[in-house]
N, CA, C and O of each residue as an XYZ file, in Angstrom:
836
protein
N     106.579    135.141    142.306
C     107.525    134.185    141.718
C     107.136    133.930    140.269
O     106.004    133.585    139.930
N     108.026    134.100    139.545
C     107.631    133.855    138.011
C     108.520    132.487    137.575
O     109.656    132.057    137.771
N     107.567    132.163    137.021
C     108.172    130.307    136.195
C     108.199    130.255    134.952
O     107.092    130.200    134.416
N     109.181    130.252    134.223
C     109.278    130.071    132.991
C     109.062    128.961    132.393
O     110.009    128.185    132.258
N     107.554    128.564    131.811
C     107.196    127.565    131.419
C     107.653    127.294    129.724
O     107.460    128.117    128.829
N     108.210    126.122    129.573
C     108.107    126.029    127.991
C     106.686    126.058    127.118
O     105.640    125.575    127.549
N     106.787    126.530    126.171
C     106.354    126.817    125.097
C     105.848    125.181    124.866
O     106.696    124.298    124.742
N     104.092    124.820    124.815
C     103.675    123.817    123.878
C     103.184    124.079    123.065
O     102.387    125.016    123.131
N     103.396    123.393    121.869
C     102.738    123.615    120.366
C     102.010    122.576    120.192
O     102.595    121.500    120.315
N     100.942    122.557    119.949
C      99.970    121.000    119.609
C      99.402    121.390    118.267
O      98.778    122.384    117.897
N      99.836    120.241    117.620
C     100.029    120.528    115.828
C      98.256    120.722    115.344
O      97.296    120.073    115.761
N      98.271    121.495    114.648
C      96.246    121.528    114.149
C      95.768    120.002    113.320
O      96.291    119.530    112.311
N      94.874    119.572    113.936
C      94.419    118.365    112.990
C      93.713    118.848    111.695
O      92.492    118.914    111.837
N      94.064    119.119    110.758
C      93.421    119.108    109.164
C      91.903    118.887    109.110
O      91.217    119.519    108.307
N      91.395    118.027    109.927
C      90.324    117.222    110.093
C      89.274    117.756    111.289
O      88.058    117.627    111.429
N      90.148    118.310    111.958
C      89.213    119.159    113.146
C      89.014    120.529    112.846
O      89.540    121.113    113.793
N      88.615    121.260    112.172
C      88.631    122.441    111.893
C      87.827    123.175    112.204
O      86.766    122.552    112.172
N      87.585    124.618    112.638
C      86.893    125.684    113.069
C      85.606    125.361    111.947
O      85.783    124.789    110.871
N      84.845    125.647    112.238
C      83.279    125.622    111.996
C      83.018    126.721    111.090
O      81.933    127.283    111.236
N      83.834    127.160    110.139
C      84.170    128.618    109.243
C      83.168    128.586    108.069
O      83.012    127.447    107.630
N      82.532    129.432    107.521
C      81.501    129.404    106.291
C      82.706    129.671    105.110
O      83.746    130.329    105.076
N      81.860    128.650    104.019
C      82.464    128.803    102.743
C      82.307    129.830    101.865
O      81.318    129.926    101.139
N      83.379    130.752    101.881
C      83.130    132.453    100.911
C      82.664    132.046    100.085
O      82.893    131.065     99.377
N      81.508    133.232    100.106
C      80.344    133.175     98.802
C      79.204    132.647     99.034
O      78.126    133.173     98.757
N      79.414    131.211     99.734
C      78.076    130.656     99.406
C      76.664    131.126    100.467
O      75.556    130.619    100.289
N      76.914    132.079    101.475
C      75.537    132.599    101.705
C      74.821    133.052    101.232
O      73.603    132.900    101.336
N      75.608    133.951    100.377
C      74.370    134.854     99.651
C      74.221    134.234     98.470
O      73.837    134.923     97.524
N      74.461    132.961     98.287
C      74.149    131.883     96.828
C      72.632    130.925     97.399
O      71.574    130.558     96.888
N      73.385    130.809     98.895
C      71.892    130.337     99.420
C      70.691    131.301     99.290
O      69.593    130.936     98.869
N      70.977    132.537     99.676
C      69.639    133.215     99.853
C      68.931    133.110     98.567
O      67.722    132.924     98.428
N      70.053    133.285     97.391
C      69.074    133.230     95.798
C      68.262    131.877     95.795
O      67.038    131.855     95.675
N      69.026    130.779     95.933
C      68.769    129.537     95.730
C      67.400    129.466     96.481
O      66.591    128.803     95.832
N      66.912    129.941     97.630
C      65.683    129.809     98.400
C      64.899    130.770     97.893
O      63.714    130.465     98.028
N      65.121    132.169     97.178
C      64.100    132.615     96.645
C      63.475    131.490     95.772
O      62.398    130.902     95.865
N      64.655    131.370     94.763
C      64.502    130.478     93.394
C      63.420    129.296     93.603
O      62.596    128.981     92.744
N      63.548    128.668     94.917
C      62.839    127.339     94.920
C      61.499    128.012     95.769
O      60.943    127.318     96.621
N      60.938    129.636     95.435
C      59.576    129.545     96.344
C      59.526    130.239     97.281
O      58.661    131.065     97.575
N      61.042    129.771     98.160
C      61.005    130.311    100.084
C      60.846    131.556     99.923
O      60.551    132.095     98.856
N      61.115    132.337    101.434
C      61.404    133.938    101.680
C      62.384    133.355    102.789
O      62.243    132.564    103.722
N      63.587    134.201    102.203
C      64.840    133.955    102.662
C      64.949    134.376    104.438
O      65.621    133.929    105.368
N      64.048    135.322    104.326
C      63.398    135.904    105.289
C      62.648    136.083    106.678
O      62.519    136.857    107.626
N      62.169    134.650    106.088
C      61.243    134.008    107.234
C      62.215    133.502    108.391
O      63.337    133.006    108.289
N      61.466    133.771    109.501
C      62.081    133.052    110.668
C      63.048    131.778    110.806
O      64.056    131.720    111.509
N      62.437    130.601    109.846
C      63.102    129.743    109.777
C      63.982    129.398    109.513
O      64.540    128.367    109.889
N      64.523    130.628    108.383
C      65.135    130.630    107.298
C      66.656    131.393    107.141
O      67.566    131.308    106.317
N      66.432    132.177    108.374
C      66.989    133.900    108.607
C      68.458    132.868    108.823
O      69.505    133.313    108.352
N      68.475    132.017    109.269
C      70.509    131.765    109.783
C      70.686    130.512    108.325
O      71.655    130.060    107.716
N      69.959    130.417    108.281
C      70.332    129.491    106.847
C      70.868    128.898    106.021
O      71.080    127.729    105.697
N      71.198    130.475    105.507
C      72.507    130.606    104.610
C      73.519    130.651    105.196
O      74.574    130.403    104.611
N      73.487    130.941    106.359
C      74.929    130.698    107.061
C      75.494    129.111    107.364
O      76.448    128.417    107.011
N      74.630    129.019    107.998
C      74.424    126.952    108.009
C      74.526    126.023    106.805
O      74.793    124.833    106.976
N      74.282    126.632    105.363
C      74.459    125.765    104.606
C      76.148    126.262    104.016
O      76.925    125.455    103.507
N      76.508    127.963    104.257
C      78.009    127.728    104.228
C      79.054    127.228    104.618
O      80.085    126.779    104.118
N      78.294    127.488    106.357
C      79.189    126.353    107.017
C      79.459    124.369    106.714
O      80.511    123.732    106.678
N      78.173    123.957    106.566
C      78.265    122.632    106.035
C      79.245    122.274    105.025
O      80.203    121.501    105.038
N      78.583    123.300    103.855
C      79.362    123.352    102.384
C      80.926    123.012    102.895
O      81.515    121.959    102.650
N      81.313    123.825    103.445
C      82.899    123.940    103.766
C      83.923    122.929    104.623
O      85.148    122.877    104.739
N      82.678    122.059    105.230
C      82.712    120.753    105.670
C      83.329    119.726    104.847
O      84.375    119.091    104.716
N      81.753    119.931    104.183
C      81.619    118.735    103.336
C      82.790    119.183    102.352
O      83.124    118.062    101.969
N      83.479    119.894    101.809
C      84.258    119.727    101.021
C      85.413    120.090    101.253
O      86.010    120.661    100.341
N      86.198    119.842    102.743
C      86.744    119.983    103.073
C      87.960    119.137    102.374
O      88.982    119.670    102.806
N      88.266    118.248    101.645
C      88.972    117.495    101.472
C      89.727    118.240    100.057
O      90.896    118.027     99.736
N      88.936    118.993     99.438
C      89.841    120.078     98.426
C      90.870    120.699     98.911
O      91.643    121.064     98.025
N      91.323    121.077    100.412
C      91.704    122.277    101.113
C      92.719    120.823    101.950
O      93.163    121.015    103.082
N      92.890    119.888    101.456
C      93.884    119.000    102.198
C      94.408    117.796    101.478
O      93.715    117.092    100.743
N      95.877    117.576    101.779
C      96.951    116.656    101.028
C      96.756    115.091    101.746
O      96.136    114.822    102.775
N      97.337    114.377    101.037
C      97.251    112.980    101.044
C      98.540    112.532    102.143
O      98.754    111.458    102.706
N      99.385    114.019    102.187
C     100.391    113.909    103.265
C      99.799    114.527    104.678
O     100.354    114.323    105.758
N      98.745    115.214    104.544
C      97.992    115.611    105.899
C      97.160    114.656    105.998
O      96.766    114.732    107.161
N      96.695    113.886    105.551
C      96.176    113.037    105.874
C      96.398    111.585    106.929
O      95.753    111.056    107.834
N      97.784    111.309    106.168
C      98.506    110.365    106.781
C      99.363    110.855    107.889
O      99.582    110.105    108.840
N      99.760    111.799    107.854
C     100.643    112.295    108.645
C     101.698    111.498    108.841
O     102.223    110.801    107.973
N     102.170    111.623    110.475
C     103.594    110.617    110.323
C     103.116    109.437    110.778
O     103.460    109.165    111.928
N     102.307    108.516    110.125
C     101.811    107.114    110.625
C     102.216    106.348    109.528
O     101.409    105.522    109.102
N     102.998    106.427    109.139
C     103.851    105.488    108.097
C     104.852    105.117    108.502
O     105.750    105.927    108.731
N     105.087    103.197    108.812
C     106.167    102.895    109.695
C     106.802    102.280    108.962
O     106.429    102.317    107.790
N     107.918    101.521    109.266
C     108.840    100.722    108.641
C     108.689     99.249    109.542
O     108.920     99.039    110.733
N     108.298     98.505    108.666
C     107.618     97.103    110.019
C     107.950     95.771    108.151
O     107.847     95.781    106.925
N     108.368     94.887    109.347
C     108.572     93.268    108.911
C     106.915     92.887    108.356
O     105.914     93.518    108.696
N     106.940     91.839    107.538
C     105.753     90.918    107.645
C     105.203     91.332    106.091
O     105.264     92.474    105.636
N     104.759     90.380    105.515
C     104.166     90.719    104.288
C     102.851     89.840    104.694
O     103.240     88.739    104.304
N     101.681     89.637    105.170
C     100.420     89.018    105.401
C      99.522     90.052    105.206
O      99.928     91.162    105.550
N      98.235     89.967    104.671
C      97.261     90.836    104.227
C      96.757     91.358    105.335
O      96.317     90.704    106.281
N      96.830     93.108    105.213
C      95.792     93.937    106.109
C      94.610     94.471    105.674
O      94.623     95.374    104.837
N      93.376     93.949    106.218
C      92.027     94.616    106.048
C      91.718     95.300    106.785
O      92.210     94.942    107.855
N      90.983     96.401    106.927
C      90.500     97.987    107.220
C      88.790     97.711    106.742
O      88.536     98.183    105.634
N      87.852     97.152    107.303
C      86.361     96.804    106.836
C      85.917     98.156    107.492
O      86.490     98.777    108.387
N      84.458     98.538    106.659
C      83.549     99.100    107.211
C      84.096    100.881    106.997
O      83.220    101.656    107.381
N      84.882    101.311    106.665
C      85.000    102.357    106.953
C      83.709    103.227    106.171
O      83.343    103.209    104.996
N      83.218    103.960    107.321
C      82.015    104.599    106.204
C      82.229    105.927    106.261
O      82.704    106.626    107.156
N      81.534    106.359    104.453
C      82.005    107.918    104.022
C      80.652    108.137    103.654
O      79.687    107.373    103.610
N      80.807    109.528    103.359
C      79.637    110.351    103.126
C      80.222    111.440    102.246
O      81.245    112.035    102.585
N      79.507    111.731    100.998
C      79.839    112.685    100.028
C      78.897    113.110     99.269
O      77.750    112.785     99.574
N      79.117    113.938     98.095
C      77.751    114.501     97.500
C      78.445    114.118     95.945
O      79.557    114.186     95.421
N      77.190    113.718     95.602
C      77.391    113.805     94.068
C      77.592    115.175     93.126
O      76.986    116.241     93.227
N      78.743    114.762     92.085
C      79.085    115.477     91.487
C      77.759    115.865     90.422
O      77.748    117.063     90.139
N      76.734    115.116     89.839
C      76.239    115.446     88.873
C      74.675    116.173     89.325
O      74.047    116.937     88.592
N      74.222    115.706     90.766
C      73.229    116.378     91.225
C      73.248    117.069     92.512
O      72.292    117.660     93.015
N      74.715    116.909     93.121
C      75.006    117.502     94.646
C      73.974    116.855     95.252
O      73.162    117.735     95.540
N      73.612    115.924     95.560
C      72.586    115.065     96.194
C      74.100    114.165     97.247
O      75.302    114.202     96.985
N      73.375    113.431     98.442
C      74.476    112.945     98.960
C      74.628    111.439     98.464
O      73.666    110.859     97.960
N      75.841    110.838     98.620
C      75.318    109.311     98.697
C      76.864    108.477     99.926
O      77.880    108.953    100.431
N      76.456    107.602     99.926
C      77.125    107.439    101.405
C      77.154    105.755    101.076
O      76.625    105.076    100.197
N      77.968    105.462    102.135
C      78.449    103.846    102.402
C      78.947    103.105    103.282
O      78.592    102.962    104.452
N      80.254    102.353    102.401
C      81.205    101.571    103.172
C      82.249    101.195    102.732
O      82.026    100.426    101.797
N      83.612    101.369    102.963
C      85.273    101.353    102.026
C      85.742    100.287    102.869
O      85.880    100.386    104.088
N      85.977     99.286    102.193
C      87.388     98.119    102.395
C      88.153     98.383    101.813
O      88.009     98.630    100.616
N      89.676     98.453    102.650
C      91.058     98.584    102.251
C      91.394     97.816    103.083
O      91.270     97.677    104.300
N      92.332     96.791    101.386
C      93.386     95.682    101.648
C      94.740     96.353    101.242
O      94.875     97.430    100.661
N      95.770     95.445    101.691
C      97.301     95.782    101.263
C      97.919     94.697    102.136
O      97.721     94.272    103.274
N      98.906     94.374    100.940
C     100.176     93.574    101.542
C     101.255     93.953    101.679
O     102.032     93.977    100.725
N     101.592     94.340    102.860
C     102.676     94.893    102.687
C     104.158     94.914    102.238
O     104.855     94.007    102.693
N     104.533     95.488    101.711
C     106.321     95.798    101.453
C     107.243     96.301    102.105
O     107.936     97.002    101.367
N     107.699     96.280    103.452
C     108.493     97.035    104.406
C     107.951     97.756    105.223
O     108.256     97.680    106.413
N     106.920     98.715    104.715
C     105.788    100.018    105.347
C     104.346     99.607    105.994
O     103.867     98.647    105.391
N     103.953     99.836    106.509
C     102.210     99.862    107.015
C     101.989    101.360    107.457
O     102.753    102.325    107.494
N     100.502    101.175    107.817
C     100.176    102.612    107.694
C      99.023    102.601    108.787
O      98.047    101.853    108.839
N      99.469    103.849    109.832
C      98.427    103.447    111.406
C      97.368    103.143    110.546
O      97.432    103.567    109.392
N      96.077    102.256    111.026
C      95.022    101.884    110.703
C      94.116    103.363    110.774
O      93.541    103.786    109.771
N      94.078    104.051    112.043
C      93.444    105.512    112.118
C      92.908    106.049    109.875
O      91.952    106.117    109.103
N      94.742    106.298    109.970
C      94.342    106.752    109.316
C      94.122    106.781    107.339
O      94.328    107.579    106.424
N      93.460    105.032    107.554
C      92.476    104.960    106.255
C      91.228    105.694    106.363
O      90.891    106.377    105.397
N      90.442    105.651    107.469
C      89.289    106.534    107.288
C      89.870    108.035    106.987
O      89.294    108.734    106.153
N      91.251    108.609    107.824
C      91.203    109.788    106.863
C      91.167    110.065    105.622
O      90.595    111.046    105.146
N      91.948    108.979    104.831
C      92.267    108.833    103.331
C      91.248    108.942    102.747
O      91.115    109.646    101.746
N      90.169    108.125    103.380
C      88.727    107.914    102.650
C      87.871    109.291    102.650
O      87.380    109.675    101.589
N      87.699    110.023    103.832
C      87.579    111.029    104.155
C      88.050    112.442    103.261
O      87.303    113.212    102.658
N      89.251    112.489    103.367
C      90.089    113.049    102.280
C      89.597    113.012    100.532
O      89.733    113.979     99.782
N      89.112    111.904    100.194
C      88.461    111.706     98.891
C      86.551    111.794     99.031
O      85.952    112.212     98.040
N      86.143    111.589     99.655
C      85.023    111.385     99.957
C      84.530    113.007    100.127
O      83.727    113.393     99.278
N      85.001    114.080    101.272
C      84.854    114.933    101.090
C      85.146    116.141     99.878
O      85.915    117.080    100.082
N      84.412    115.948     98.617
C      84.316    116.936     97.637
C      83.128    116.091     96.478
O      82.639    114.974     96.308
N      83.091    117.281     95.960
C      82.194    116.810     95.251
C      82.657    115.510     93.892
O      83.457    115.805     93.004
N      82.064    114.277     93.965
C      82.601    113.095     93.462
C      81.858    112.171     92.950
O      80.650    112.404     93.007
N      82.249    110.974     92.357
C      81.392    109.828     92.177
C      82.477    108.669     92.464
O      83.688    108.496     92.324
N      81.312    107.952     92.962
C      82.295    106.375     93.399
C      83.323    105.686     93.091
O      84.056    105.056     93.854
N      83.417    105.851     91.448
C      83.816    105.244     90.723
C      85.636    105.620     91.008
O      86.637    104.905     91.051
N      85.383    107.200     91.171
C      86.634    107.915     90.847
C      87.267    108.059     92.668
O      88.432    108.454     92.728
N      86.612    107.783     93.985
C      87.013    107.761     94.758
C      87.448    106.658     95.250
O      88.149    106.730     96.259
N      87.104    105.175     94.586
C      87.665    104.230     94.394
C      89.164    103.816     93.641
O      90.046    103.039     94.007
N      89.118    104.149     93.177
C      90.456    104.326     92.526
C      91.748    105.116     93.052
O      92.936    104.792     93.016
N      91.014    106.446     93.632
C      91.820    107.268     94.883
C      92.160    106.887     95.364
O      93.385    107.004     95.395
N      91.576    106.087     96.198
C      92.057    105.590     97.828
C      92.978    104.514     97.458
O      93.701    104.228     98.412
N      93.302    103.533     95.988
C      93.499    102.510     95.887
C      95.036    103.259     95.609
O      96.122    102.764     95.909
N      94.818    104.521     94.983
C      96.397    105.054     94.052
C      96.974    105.817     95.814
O      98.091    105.746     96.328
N      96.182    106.240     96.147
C      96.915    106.644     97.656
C      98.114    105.244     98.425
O      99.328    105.075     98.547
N      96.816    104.500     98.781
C      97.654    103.335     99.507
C      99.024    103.036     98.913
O      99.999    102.730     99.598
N      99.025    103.153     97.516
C      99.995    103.033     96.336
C     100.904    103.443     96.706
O     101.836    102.863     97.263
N     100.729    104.913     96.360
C     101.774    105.646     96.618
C     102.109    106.057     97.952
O     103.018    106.885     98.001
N     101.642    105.718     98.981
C     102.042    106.429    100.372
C     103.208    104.829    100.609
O     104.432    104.933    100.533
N     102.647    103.769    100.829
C     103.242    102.278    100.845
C     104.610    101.740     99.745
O     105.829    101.789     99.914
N     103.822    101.262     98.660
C     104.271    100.966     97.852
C     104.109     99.295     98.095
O     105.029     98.534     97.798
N     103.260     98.975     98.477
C     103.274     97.685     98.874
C     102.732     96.852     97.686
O     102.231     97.291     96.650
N     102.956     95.408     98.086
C     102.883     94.046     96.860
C     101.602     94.317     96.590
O     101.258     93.167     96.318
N     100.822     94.830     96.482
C      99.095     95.432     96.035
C      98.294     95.829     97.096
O      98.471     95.321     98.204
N      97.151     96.944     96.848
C      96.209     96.968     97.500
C      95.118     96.455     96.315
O      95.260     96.104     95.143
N      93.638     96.630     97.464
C      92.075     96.198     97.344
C      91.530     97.559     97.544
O      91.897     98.440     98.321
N      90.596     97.539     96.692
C      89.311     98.717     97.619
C      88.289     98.087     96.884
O      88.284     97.831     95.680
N      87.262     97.821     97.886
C      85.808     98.186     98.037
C      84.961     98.703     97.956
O      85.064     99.091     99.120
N      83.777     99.305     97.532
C      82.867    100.322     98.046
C      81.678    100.008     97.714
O      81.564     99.937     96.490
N      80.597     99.755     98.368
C      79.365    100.300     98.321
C      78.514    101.248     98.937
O      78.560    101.364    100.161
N      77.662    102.015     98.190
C      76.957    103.103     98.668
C      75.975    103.244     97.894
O      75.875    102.801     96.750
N      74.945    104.081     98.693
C      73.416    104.220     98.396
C      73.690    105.474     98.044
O      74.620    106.087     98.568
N      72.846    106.044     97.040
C      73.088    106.950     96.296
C      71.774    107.538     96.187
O      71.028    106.905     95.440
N      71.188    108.762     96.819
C      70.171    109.597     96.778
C      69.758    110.117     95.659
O      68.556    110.368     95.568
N      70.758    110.443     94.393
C      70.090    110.423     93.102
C      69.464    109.360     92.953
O      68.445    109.629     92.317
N      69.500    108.545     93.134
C      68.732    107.376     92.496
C      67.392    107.293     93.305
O      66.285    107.173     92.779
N      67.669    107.384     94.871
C      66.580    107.008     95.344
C      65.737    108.364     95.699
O      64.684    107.868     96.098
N      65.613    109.442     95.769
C      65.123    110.579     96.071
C      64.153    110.848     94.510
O      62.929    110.968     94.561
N      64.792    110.901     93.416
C      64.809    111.233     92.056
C      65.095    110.208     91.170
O      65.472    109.071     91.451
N      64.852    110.774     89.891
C      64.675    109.863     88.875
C      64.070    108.729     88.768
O      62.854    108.680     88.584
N      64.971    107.449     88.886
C      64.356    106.530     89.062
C      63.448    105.678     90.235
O      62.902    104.574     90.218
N      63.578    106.865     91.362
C      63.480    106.508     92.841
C      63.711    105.085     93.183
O      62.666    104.567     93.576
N      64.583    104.386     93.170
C      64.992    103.074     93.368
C      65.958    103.352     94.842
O      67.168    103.582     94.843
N      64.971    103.251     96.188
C      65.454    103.020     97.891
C      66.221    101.615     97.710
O      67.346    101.722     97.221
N      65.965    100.850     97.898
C      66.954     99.676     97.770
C      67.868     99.389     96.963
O      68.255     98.229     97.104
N      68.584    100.191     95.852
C      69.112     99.942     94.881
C      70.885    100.419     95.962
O      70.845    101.032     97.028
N      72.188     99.934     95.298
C      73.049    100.189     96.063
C      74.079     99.602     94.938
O      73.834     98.666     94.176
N      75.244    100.333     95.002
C      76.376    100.493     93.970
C      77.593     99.945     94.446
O      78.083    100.536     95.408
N      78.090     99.137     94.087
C      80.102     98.297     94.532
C      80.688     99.031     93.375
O      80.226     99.286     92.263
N      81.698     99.269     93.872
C      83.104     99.109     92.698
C      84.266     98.907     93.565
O      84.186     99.010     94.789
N      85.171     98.666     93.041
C      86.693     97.945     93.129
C      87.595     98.231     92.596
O      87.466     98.357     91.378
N      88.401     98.378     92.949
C      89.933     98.583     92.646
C      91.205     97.673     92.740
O      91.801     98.061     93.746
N      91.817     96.768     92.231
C      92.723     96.426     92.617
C      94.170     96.413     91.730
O      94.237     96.476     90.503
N      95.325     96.313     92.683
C      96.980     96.520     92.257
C      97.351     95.533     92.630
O      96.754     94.776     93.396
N      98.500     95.371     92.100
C      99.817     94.371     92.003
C      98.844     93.060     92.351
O      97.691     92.943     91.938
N      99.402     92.297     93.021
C      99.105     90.857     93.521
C      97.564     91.021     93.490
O      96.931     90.362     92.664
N      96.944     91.828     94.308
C      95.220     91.839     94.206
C      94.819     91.636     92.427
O      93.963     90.760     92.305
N      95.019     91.921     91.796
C      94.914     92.087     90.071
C      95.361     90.532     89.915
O      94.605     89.561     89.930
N      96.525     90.534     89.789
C      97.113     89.533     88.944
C      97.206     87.997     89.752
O      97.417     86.898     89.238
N      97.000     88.295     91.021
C      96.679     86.497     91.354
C      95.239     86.351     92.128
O      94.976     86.793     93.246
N      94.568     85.779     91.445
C      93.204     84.996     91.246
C      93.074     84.684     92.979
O      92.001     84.993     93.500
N      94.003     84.164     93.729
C      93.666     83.560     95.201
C      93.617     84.725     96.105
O      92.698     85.122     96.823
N      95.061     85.287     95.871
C      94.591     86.697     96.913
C      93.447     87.280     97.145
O      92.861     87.218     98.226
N      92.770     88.314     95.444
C      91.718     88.330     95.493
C      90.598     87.832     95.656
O      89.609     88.560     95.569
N      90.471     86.461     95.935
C      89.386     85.513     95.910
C      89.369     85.667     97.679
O      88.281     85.597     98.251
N      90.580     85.869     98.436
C      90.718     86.094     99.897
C      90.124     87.047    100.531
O      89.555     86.982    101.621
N      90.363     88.631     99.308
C      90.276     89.536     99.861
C      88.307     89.532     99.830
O      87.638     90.095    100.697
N      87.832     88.924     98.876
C      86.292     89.318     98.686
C      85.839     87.973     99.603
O      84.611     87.969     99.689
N      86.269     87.160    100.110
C      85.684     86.694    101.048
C      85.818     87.161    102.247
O      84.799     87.173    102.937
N      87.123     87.688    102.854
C      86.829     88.626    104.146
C      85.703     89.393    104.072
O      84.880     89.354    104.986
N      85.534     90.160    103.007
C      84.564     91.113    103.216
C      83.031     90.709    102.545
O      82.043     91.443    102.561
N      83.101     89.588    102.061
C      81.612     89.925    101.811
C      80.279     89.664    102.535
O      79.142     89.796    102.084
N      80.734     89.201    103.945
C      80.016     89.210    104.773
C      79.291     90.416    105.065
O      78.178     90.347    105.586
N      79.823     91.507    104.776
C      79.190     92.511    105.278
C      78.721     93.295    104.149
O      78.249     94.410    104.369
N      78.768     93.005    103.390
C      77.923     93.191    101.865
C      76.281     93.230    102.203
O      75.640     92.308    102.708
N      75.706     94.709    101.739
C      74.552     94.203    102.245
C      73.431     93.498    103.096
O      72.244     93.229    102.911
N      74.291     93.331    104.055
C      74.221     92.355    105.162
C      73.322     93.257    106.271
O      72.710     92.597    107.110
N      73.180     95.059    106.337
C      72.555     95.698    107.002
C      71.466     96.010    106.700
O      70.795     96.717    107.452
């Protein structure tokens, strides 16, 4: 007996992706481990370069994806203008000036204008910016022009602090040292109370770990 089953398609998540090495960079590793001493060679060493292509391609996965794959279709049409916070979301990225990592924590506020946006997916957004090579300053501002433009709502907030391994690994080796910046639009900017709202939700968790 034969059954003609329909056809399911289950859409690829952007975000879940095959475990694939980044062209080129193995055999950039093998130099790079002569360069610093190793033998590319050694037992320890022998899958290596494969492992740091694969990571590589991870970690910068967010070059290779849109601000519309990101969100996907979680953009609704909903009543209510009252402030939404998104605390804690934590990212992980590498610095642009020493490829060293540095890592954190993203608050995203917004009031809305007609639209909201599933909660899921701010950590992609963050994710999305976070994965490539970056500095705080400029992934702050991302996430703030995203919400922007995906919404369009009466303002967003962003947040961020993160510990930054240039600092503490090198140079100045400063372990306890830790970096904020901020972003804010429409109403967050221009009225004094909102924002005074939005940094008291969150500053509880400021350093607080």
């Amino acid at each position: 007996m034969t059954t003609n089953a329909p056809d399911v398609h289950i859409a690829a998540d952007p975000f879940m992706q095959e475990e694939l090495e980044l062209p080129g960079l193995s055999a950039l590793t093998e130099q790079w481990l002569s360069a610093v001493g190793e033998d590319p060679t050694r037992e320890g060493l022998l899958r290596t370069p494969h492992r740091v292509a694969k990571a590589w391609n991870f970690l910068t996965d967010g070059y290779r994806m849109t601000l519309e794959e990101a969100a996907g279709n979680a953009v609704f049409e909903a009543e209510g203008s009252e402030m939404v916070i998104v605390k804690d979301i934590e990212f992980y990225s590498m610095c642009e000036h020493h490829m060293l990592p540095f890592y954190g924590r993203a608050h995203v506020a917004y009031i809305p204008d007609g639209k909201i946006l599933g909660l899921s997916k701010f950590a992609r957004i963050v994710d999305l910016y976070a994965r490539r090579l970056q500095v705080q300053e400029r992934i702050t501002t991302q996430l703030a022009d995203a919400v922007q433009e995906l919404l369009a709502p009466r303002g967003v907030a962003v947040l961020m602090e993160g510990t930054h391994l240039c600092m503490a690994m090198r140079g100045v080796q400063k372990q306890n040292s830790s970096t904020t910046t901020s972003a804010m639009r429409g109403v967050f900017r221009d009225d004094p109370r909102t924002r005074a709202e939005f940094m008291s939700a969150v500053q509880s968790t400021l350093r607080s770990r």
